[in-house]
C-alpha positions in Angstrom: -55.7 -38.7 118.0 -53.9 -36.4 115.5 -53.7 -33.7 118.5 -51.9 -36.5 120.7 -49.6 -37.2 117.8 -45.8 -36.6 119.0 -42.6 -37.3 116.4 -40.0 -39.7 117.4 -36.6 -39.0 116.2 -35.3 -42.8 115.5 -32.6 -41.6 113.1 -28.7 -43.0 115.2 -25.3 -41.8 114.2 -23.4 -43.5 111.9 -20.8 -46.1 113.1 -17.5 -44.3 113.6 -15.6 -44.3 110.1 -12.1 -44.8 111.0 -9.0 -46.8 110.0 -9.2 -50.1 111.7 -5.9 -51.7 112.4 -7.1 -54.9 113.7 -10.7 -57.1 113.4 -10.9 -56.7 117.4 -10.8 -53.2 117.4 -14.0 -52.7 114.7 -15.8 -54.9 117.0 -15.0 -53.5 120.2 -16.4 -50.1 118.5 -19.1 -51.3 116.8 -20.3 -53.3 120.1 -19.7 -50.1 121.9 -21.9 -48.5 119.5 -24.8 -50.9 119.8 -24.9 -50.7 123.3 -25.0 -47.4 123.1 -28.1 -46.6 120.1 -29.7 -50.0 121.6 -29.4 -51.8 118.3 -29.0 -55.4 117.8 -27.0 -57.1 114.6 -26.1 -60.5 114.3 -23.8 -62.0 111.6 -25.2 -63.4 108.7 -22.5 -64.3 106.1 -18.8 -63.7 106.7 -16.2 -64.5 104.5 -12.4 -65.0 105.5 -9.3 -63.1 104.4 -7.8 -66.6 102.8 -10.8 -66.6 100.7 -10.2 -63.0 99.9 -6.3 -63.2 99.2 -6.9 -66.6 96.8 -9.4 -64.8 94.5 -7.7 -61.3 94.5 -3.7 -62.4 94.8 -3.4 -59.8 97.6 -2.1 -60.9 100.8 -4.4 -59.3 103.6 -2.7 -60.5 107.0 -5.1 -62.9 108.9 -3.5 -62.4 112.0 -5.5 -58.9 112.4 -8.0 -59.3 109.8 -9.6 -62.7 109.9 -13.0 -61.7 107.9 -12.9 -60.0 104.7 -16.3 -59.7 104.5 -19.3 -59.5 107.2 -23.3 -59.5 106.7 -25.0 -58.1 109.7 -28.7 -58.8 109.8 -30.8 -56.9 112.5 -32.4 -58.7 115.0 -35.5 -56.8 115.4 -38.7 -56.6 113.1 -38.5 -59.6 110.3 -38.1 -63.0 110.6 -35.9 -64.9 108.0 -35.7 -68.7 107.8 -32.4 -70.1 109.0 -30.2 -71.8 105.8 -29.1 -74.6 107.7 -29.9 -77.9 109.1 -31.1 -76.9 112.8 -27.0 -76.8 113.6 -27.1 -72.4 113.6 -26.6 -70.5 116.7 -28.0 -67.5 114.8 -31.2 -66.4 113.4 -31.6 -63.7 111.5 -33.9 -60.8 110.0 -33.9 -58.8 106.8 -32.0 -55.4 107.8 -28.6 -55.9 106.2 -25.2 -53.7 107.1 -22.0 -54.9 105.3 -18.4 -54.1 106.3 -15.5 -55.0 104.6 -11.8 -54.6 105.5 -8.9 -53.0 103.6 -4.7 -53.9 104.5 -2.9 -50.5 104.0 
């Protein structure tokens, strides 16, 4: 068994660190890059740009940034509980990758 005993590389590129100019452009990029490493996030928490600009006084334009704020979960391996009643679209697993967005 320990002869037969090949390494997998399952280490993927980061996602693409670049200066966003609008919430559609991350996700096109970021759904390009999980088609392309096969990987599967869903979103868990999100919270909006007013919600960002009330607490902060800043005034992030919701136009091109809607979410201040996103929890992706993975899909794959654990299974989490949904918070709601039954009315979620989305489950959820434990694997967490956060994002949030910055007005220049």
């Amino acid at each position: 068994m320990t002869a037969a005993h090949v390494d997998v590389d399952n280490h993927l590129p980061s996602v693409p660190r670049k200066g966003y100019n609008s919430w559609r452009s991350w996700v096109k990029t970021y759904e390009q890059y999980c088609t392309a490493n096969h990987v599967a996030f869903r979103i868990r928490t999100s919270k909006s740009v007013e919600l960002y600009n009330r607490k902060h006084n800043i005034n992030l334009t919701e136009a091109r940034f809607y979410r201040s704020f996103v929890n992706y979960r993975c899909k794959h391996g654990v299974h989490q509980e949904r918070r709601g009643a039954g009315k979620r679209t989305l489950a959820s697993t434990s694997l967490v990758a956060a994002l949030g967005a910055t007005s220049y």
